[in-house]
C-alpha positions as CSV (number, residue, x, y, z in Angstrom):
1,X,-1.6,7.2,-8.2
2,X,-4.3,5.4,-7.1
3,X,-7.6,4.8,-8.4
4,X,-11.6,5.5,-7.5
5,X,-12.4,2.1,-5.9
6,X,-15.9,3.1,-6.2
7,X,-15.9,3.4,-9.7
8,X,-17.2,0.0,-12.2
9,X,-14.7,-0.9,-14.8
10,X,-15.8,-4.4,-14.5
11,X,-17.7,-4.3,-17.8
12,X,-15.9,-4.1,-21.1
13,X,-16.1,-0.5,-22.9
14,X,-18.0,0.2,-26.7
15,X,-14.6,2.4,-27.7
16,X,-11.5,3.4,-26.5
17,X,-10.8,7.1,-27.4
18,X,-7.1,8.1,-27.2
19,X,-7.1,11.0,-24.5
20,X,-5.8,11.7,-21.3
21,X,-8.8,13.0,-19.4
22,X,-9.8,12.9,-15.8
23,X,-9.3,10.4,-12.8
24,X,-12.3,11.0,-10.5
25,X,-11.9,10.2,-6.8
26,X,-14.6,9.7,-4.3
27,X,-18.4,10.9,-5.6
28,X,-20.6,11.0,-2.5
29,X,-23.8,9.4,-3.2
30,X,-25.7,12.5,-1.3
31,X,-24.2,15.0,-2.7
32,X,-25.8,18.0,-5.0
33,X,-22.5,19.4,-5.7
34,X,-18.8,18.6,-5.5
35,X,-15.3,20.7,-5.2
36,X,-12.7,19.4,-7.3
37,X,-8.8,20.4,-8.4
38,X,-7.8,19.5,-12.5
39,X,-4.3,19.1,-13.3
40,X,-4.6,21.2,-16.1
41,X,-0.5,21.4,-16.4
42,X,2.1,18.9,-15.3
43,X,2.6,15.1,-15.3
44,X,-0.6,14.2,-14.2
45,X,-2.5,16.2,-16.4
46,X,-6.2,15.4,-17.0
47,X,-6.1,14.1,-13.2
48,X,-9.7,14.9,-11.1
49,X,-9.5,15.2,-7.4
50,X,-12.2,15.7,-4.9
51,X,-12.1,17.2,-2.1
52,X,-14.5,15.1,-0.1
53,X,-12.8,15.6,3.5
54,X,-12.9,18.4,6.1
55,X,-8.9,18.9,5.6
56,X,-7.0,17.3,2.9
57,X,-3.2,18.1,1.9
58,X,-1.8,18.5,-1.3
59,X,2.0,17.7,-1.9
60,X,4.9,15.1,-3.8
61,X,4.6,13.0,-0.6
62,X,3.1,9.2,-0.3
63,X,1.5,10.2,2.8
64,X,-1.0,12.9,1.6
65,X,-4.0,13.1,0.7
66,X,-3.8,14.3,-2.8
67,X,-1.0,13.8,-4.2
68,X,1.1,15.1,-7.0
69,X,4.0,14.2,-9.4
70,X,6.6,17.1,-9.3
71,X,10.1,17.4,-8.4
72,X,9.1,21.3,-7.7
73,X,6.3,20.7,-5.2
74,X,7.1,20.1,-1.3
75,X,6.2,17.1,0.3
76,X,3.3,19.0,2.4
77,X,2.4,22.1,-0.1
78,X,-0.7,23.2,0.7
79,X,-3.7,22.5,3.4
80,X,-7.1,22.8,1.6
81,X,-10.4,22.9,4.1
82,X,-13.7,22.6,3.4
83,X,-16.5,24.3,5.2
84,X,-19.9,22.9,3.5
85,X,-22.8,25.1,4.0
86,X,-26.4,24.9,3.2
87,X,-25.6,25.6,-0.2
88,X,-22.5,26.6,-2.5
89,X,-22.9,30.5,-1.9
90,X,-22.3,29.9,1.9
91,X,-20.0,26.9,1.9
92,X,-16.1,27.9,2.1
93,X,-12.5,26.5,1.0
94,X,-9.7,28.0,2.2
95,X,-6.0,26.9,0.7
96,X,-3.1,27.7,2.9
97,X,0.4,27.2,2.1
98,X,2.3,24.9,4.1
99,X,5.6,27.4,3.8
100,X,6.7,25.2,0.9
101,X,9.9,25.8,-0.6
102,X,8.8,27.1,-3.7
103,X,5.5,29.1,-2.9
104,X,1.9,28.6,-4.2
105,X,0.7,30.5,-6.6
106,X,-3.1,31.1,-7.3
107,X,-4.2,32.7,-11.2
108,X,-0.2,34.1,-10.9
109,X,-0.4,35.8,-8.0
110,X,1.8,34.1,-4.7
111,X,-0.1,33.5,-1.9
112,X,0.3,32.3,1.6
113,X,-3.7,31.4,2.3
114,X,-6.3,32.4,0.3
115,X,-10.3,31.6,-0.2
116,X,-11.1,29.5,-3.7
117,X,-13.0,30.5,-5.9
118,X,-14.9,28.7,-9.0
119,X,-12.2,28.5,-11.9
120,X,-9.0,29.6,-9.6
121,X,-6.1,28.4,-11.0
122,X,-3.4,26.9,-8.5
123,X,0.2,27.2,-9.5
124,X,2.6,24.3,-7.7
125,X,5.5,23.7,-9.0
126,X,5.2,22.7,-12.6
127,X,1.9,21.6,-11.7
128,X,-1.4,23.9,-12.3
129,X,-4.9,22.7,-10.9
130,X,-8.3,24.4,-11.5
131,X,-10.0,25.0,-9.0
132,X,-14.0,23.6,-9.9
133,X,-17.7,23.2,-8.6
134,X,-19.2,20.1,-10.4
135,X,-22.4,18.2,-10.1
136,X,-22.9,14.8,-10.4
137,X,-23.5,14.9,-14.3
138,X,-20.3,16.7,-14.7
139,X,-18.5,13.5,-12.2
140,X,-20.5,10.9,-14.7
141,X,-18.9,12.4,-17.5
142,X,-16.0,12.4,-16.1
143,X,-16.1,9.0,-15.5
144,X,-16.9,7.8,-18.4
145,X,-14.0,10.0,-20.4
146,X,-11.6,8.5,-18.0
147,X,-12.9,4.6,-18.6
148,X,-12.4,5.2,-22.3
149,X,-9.0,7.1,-22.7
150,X,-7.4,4.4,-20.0
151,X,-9.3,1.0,-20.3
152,X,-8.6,-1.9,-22.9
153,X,-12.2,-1.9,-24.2
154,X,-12.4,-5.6,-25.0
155,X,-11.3,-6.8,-21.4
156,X,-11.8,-3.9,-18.8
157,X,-7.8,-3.6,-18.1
158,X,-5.8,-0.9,-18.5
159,X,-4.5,0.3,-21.8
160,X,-0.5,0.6,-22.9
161,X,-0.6,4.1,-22.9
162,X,-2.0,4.2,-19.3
163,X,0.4,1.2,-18.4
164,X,3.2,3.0,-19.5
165,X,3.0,5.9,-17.6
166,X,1.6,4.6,-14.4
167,X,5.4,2.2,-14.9
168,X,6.9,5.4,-15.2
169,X,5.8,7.0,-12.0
170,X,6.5,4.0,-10.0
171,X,10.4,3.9,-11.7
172,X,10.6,6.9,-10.3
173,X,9.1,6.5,-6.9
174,X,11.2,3.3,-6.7
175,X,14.3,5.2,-7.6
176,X,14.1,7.9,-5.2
177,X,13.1,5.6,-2.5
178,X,15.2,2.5,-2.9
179,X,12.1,0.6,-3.0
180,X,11.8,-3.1,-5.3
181,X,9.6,-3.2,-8.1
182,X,8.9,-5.8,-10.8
183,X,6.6,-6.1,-13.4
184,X,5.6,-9.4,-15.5
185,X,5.0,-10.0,-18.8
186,X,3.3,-12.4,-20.4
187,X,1.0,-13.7,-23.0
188,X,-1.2,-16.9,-24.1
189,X,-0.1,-19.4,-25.7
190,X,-0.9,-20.2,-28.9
191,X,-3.4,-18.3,-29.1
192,X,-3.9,-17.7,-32.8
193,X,-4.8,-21.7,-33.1
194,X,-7.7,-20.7,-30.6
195,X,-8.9,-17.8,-33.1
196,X,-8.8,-20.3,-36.2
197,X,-9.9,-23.2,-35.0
198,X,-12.7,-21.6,-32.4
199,X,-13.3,-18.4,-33.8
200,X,-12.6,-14.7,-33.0
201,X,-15.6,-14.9,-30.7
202,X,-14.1,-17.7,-28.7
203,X,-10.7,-15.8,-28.5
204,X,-12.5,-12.9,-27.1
205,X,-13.9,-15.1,-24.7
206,X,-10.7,-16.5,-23.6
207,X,-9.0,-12.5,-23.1
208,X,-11.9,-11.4,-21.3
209,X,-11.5,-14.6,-18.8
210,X,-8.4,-13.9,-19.0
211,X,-8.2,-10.6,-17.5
212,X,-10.7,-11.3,-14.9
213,X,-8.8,-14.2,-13.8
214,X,-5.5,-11.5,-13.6
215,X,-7.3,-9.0,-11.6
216,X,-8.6,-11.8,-9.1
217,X,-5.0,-12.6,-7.8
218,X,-4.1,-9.3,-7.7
219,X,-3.3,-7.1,-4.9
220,X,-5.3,-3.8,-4.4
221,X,-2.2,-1.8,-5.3
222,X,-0.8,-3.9,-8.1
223,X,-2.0,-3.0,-11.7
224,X,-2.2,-5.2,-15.0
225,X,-2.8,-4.1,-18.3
226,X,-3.8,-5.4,-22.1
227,X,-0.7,-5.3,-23.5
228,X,-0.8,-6.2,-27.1
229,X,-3.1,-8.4,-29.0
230,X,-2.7,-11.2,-26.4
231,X,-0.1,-9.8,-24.2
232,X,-0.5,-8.6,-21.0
233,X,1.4,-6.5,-18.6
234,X,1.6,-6.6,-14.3
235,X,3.3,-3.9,-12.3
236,X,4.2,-4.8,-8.8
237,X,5.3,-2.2,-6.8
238,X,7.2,-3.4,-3.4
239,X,8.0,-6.4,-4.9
240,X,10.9,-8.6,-5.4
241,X,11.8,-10.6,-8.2
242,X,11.4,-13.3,-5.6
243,X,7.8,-12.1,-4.9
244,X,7.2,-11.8,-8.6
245,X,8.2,-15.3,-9.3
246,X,5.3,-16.8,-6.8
247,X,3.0,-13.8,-8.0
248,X,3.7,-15.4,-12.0
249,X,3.6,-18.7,-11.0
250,X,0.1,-17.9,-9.2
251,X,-0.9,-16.8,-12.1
252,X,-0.1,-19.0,-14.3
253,X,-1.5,-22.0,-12.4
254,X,-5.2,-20.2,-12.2
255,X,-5.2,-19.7,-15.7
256,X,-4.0,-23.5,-16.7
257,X,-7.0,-24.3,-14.4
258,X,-9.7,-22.7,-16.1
259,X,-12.3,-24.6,-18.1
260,X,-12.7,-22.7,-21.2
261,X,-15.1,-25.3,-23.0
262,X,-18.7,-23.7,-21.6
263,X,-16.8,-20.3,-23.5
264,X,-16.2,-22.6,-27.1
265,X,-12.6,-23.3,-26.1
266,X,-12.4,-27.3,-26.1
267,X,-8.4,-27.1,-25.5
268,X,-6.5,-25.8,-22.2
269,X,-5.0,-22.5,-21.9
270,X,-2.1,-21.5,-20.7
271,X,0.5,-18.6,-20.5
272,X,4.3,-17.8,-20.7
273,X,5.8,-15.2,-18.1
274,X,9.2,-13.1,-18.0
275,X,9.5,-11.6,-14.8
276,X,11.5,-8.4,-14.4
277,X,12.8,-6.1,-11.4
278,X,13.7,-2.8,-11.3
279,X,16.7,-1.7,-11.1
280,X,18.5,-5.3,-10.7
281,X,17.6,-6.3,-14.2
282,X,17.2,-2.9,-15.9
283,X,17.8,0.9,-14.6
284,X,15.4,2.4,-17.0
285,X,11.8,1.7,-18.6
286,X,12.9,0.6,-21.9
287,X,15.7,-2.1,-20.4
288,X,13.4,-3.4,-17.8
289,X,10.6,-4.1,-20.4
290,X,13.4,-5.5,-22.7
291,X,14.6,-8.3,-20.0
292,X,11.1,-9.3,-19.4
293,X,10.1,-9.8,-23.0
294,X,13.7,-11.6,-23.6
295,X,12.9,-13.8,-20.4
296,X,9.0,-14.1,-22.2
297,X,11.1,-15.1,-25.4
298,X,12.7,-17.6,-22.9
299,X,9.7,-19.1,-21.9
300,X,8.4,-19.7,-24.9
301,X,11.8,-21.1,-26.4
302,X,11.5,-24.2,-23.5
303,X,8.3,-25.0,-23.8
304,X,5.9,-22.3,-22.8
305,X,3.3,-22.9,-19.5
306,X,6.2,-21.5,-17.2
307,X,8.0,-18.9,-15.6
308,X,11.5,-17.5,-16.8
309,X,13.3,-14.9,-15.5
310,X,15.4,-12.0,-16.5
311,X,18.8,-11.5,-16.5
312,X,20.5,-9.5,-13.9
313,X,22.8,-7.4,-14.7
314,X,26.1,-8.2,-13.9
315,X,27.8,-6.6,-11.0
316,X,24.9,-4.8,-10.0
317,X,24.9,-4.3,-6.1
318,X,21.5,-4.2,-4.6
């Protein structure tokens, strides 16, 4: 799912709490109030969406404006419009179901269009969303829960736990959809010498580069993650292992270039990559992250500073 472009994780965090809490899309800056659905049940629980348009639709589909992980929800579920008045008492939004195959349910009851109210709860699927009215202290906290339940609070990246289940949504998309993915990962090297000889300081130094070097030759809809200590993970969706390979190799050339000495770091840094598709070089989570940390092993075994790739498995017909 994507995230709040609007929103400034650019700055690393004090703490990172370990909670799944809310993904808030789309504050208006004018706004006194704003309507909102919770995933209070279901795969993307803890989720926030706002309904900041006139019409948005709510379904499993790419193509939607809010969209949701279940197998049980239709592709187009349910139209939600939004008549703002003056205030809240006289503003209005409606849900109508789209005649989805398994019916929309609001606080248990089915329904085929009904008016929301504060607190309604909204039944699709396996999915249930609360219905809410929030100002923009309730958005801020928001915010701020979601930066530290899903950021790495040393470097502004995403956490494993977020990672891991943003890779296991986009398995699944892939699968359905017959649709390349890869991921890389990859880690510096040596970089306990920079730690003894430089200092934990420098090293922190180095990561937090490090990461904003990642995100700069990134695309919008790729994601990369703090990994481990020094290990980092990339999720590529609609990519090749081809495409991977140059997207590595990108990588690793920016980061060999990057003069670490006004940061304490008087020696070059570089990185070892293992790249990984899905499904050519693993058909679930656990194999795929297992042929990119043997072809990381790989790397590292010839001489680090490079790109290595995974095995694929044999026979496999793409």
């Amino acid at each position: 799912m994507a995230k709040d472009k609007d929103l400034n994780f650019t700055q690393p965090l004090d703490q990172t709490i370990e909670l799944r809490l809310a993904d808030v899309r789309g504050a208006h800056q004018g706004s006194s109030h704003y309507y909102t659905l919770t995933v209070i049940e279901g795969r993307d629980f803890g989720c926030v969406f706002q309904l900041d348009k006139p019409e948005s639709v709510l379904g499993r589909s790419e193509d939607v404006e809010i969209r949701v992980d279940d197998g049980k929800a239709s592709r187009r579920h349910v139209l939600i419009t939004v008549q703002e008045g003056e205030d809240i008492q006289s503003s209005r939004v409606t849900l109508v179901d789209l005649n989805s195959k398994n019916g929309t349910y609001i606080n248990g009851e089915r329904i085929a269009e009904v008016l929301l109210r504060n607190g309604d709860k909204i039944s699709i699927g396996d999915t249930i969303l609360k219905f809410e009215v929030k100002d923009r202290l309730d958005l801020s906290y928001h915010q701020r829960l979601y930066q530290q339940a899903t950021r790495d609070a040393l470097t502004g990246l995403w956490n494993r736990n977020h990672a891991q289940e943003e890779l296991e949504k986009i398995v699944s998309v892939s699968g359905r959809h017959l649709r390349p993915f890869s991921i890389l990962l990859f880690d510096i090297d040596f970089f306990k010498g920079i730690n003894d000889n430089f200092g934990h300081d420098v090293g922190d130094a180095v990561l937090r580069l490090t990461s904003q070097t990642i995100n700069d030759h990134l695309r919008s809809h790729d994601m990369a993650a703090r990994y481990g200590g020094e290990e980092f993970l990339v999720l590529l969706p609609e990519t090749s292992i081809e495409g991977a390979v140059i997207a590595g190799e990108r990588l690793r050339q920016a980061i060999e270039a990057i003069d670490f000495s006004p940061h304490g770091c008087l020696r070059r840094v570089t990185i070892s990559v293992g790249v990984a598709q899905y499904p050519v070089c693993g058909r679930t989570i656990e194999e795929l992250t297992k042929q990119a940390d043997e072809a990381l092993y790989r790397a590292k075994q010839t001489g680090r500073n490079r790109v290595c790739l995974a095995t694929i498995i044999p026979g496999f017909d793409e």
